[in-house]
C-alpha positions, 0 to 999 in steps of 0.5 A: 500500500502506497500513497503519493505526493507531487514534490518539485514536480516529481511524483513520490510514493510514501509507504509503510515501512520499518524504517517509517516506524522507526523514524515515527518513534524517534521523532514523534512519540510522546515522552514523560520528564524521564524519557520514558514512551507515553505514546508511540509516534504512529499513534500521534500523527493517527491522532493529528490526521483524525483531528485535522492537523496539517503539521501531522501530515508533513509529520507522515510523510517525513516518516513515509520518506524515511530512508530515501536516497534523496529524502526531501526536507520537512520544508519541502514537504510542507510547499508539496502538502501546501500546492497539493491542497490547493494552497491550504484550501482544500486538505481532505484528500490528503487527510484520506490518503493518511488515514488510508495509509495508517490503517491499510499498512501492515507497518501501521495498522496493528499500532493504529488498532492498538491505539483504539483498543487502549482508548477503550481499556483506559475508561474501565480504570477512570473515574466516572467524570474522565470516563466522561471526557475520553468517551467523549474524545473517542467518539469524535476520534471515531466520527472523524475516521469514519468521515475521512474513510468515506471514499473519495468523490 
């Protein structure tokens, strides 16, 4: 599975691969005070690409592009996201293809998964007002992934 994105006139395919989570975990995971991993960096940018963050797609697709020969710079990255969604006026289809990507990888959709499953964990140990507040976070997780799953027109 694959997706692509015109840089300098140049179409470029962004899969899944070890290197891609790798490069996610070195530079997008969430860690504490003491280094220690709180939340993995596929994980992150899923959860930025639900959210409709445009940083999580450059962040994607630096990690899709890891281990190229001529990997190109976050800022290039950003000019190719900014004239494939029309100058910021249309990011959808490129929040679709980072959904497609996440979910349809075997690098990334057990990871993707695991993250669904540990939302739904974390509320049986919560408090009743958290349980509250993450169940309302998973619903609008879930609304946005079944809105940006719908296929393309």
């Amino acid at each position: 599975m694959a997706i692509y994105l015109t840089i300098k006139d140049e179409e470029i395919e962004g899969k899944g691969s070890f290197k891609a989570v790798y490069h996610a975990d070195e530079h997008y995971s969430i860690k504490d005070e003491k280094g220690n991993k709180q939340a993995e960096g596929i994980a992150v940018i899923y959860e930025g690409i639900l959210r409709k963050d445009p940083v999580a797609l450059v962040h994607l697709w630096d990690c899709l592009l890891a281990g190229k020969n001529k990997r190109p710079n976050k800022a290039t990255i950003e000019d190719a996201l900014a004239e494939a969604s029309n100058e910021g006026e249309d990011f959808e289809p490129l929040f679709q293809d980072g959904v497609q990507i996440l979910e349809g990888s075997g690098f990334f959709k057990e990871k993707v998964t695991e993250m669904w499953n540990q939302m739904e964990q974390a509320k049986e140990f919560m408090k009743d007002e958290d349980k509250a507040m993450v169940d309302m976070q998973y619903k609008q997780l879930n609304e946005a992934r079944k809105g940006l799953n719908r296929q393309k027109k």
